[in-house]
N, C-alpha and C positions, 0 to 999 in steps of 0.2 A: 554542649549540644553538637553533636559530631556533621560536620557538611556531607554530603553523598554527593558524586559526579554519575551520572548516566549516561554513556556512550551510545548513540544512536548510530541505528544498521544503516546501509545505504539501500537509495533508494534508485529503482530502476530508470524512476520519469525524473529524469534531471531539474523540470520545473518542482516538482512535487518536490525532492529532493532538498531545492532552496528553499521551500516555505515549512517544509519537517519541523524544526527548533520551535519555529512558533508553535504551529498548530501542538507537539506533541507537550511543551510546555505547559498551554492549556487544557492538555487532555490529563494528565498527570495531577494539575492540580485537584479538577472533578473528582479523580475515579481514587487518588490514591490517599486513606485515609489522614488525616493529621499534615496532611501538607499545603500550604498555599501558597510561599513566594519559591515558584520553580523560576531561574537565571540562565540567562545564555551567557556562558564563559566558553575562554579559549585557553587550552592548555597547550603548551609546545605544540600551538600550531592547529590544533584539534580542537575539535566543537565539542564542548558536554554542556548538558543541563545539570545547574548546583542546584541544591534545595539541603536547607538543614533539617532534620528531625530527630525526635527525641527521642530515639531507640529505633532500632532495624529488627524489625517484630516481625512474623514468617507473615501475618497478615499482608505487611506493608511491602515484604519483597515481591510478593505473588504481586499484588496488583502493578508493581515496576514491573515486573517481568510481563505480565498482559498486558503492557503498555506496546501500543501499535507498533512504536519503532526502536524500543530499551532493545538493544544487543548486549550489555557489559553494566558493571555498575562495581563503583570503587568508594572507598573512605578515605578522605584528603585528610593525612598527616602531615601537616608543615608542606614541602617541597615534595613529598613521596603519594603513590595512591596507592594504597591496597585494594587486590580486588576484591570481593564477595560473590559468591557463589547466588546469583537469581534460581532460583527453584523454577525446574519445567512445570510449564501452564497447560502446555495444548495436549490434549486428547489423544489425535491422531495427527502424524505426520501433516505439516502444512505444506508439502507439495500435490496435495487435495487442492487447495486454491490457488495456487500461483503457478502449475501446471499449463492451464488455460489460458491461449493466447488470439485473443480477438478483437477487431477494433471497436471501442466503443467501450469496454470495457475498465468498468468502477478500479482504479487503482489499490492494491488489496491492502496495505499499509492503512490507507483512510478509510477500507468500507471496516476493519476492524476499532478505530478507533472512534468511528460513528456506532459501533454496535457496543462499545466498551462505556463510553458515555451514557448511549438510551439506558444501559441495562442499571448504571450506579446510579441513575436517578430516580427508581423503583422507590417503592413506598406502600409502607403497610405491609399483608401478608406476600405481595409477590418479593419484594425488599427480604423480609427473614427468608422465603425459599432462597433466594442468591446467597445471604450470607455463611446458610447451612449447607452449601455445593446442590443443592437439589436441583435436577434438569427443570431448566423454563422452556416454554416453546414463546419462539420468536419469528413473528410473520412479515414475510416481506411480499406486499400486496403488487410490487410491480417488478418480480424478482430475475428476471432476462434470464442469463444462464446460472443462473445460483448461486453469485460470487457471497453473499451476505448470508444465505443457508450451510455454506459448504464453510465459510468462519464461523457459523453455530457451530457446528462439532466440532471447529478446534477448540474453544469454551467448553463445549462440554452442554450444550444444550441441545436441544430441537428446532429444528427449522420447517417452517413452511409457507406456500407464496401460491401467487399468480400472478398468468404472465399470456399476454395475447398474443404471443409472438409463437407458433407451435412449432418454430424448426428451432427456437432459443429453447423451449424445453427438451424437446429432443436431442441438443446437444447435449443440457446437460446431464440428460438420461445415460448416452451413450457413454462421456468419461466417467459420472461417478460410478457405472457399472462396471468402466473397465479396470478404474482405481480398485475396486474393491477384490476386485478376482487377481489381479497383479500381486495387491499385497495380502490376498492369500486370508480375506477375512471372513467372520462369521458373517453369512449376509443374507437379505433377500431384494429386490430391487424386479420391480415390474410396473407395465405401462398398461393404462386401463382404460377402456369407454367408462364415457360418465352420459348415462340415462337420466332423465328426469321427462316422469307424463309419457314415457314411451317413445319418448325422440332422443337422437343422440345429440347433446350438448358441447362436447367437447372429449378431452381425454385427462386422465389426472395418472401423475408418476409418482410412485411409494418405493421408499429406500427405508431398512433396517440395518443397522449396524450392531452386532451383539460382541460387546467385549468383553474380558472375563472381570467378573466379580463387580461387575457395574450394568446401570440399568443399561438400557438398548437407547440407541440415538436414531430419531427420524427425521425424515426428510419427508415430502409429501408438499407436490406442486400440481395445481389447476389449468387447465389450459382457458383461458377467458378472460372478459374485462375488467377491468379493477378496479372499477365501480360495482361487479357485479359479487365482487370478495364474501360480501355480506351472506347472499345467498347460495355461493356455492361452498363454503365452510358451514351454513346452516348456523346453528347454538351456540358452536365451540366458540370458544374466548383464548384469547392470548394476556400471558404477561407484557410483551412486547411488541412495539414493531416499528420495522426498522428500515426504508427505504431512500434508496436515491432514486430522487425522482429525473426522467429523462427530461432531455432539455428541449424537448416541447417536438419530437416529429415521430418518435413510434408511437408515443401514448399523447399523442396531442390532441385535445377536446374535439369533440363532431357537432359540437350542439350550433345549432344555428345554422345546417346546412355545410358544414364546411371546417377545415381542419385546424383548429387554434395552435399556433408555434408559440405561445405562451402556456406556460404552465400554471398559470392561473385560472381559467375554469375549470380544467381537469382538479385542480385540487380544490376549486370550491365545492365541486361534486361527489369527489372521494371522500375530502376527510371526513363528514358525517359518519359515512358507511363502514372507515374506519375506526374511528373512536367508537363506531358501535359494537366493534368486535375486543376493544381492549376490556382487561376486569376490570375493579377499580385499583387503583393505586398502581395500574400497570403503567408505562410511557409508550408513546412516538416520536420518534427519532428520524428524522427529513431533510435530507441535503439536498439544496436544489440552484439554480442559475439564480442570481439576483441579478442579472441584466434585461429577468423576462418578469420576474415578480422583488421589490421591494422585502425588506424582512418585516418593515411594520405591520407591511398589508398580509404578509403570510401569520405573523403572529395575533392578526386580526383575525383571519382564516381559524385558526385552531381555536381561537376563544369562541367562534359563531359555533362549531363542531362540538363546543360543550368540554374542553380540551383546558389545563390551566400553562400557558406555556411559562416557561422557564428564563428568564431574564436578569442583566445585571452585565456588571462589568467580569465577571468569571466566563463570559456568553461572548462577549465580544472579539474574542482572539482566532476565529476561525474563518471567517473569509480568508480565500484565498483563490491565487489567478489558474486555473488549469490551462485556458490557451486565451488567445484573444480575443474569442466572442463568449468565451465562460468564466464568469466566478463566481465560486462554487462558496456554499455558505451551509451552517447547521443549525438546526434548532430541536428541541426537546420539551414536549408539554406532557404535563401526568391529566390521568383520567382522576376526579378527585372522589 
């Protein structure tokens, strides 16, 4: 059974940076088939993750290479590493998400690794569309400037969100508009009133990407609250979806006269409205502060929302510190 070392890229948030091994350990084991004891070792000095397997199948390299933070990947002979060749994953250039520099801003190493996880633990017909490459659409109900829409198209899926914040869509109206005419692509991208009863409600942004010899990639964000997700996507259903949720002061609950810095009523009031938008056998995929909400109580939250969450010691590797008033944590429940 041959070992594999996986060299991880560096990362820009120096915290994030020192919790990478873990978290991407655990990520690897989820997403990438046939593997479960991923290891932190140190080779001359360098950090890899080992994991042995029992053949390097193109399956198995694709998903290391969608792995959040895989840069390289070698075969330990004795003393010596051969490299291997990871096959390109992404769609479109990833200077589409890592371009964007704002504070407040989902670090883009983890908002992929939170949408690589939601997406491997599909089930049923959304599950066979992933494993025959066919585009999913992937909703991010509280989507700021589209850091987790704009890593659907490097997957190779569809993206779409709301977001109350209308100068966070407008931003990111204006890059991905300017990304697409820079690199010269097939496109359309335009900002629209949204009518309903003959008032205006809001504004909603629609991006096409047409590449050759493959479907077209969307984008398509709502300007509103995300409680109100339900009804301003109307019928349409998602395979997935996929949020971090804020740590409790843009989208922080109004109920009771006044502004909740917890993220716990806001999500008691969501997730219904969300699970009602997933198919079956689709996931949601939720990073949020556990210094404002408990994970017992959040994975209470998704089972009241009708939601089966996902638990176990495979589940427990992902806490981790962002700064000193946040750590950040994930969780994933399928629609049954």
């Amino acid at each position: 059974m041959p070992t594999c070392l996986v060299l991880l890229a560096p990362s820009a948030n120096h915290v994030y940076a020192g919790e990478a091994p873990e978290l991407s350990a655990a990520e690897i084991s989820l997403t990438c088939p046939g593997v479960q004891d991923v290891r932190q070792v140190a080779v001359a000095g360098i950090d890899y993750l080992e994991l042995d397997v029992d053949d390097l199948s193109q399956n198995r390299l694709e998903a290391l290479s969608r792995a959040s933070a895989s840069m390289a990947c070698f075969i330990r002979e004795g003393e010596l590493l051969r490299p291997v060749a990871l096959p390109a994953t992404d769609v479109v250039d990833d200077d589409l998400v890592t371009i964007p520099k704002y504070q407040g801003k989902t670090n883009e190493q983890f908002t992929r690794l939170l949408l690589n996880v939601t997406l491997a633990s599909l089930q049923g017909s959304p599950a066979a569309r992933r494993d025959t490459g066919e585009r999913l659409s992937v909703l991010d109900p509280m989507c700021g400037r589209g850091t987790t829409l704009t890593t659907c198209w490097l997957a190779g899926h569809n993206g779409f969100g709301v977001e109350d914040d209308a100068r966070a869509v407008e931003a990111m109206a204006a890059h991905l508009s300017t990304w697409l005419r820079r690199k010269r692509l097939k496109h359309t991208a335009r900002t629209s009133k949204v009518r309903r009863e003959g008032r205006a409600i809001g504004r909603r942004f629609d991006a096409e990407l047409r590449l050759p010899g493959a479907e077209p990639l969307s984008i398509g964000v709502f300007t509103g609250d995300t409680r109100d997700s339900g009804s301003l996507w109307g019928r349409r259903t998602f395979d997935a979806i996929v949020t971090d949720a804020p740590y409790g002061v843009v989208h922080g609950s109004h109920t009771g006269g006044g502004k909740d810095r917890s993220p716990a009523a806001l999500l008691a009031e969501a997730l219904p409205v969300w699970a009602g938008q997933l198919r079956r056998g689709g996931t949601l995929g939720l990073s949020w502060n556990t210094h404002g909400l408990s994970r017992e109580d959040l994975l209470d939250l998704l089972g009241e929302a009708g939601l089966e969450p996902l638990d176990g010691p495979a589940w427990s590797h992902f806490s981790h510190r962002v700064d000193s008033s946040i750590q950040r944590d994930l969780a994933v429940a399928v629609k049954p």
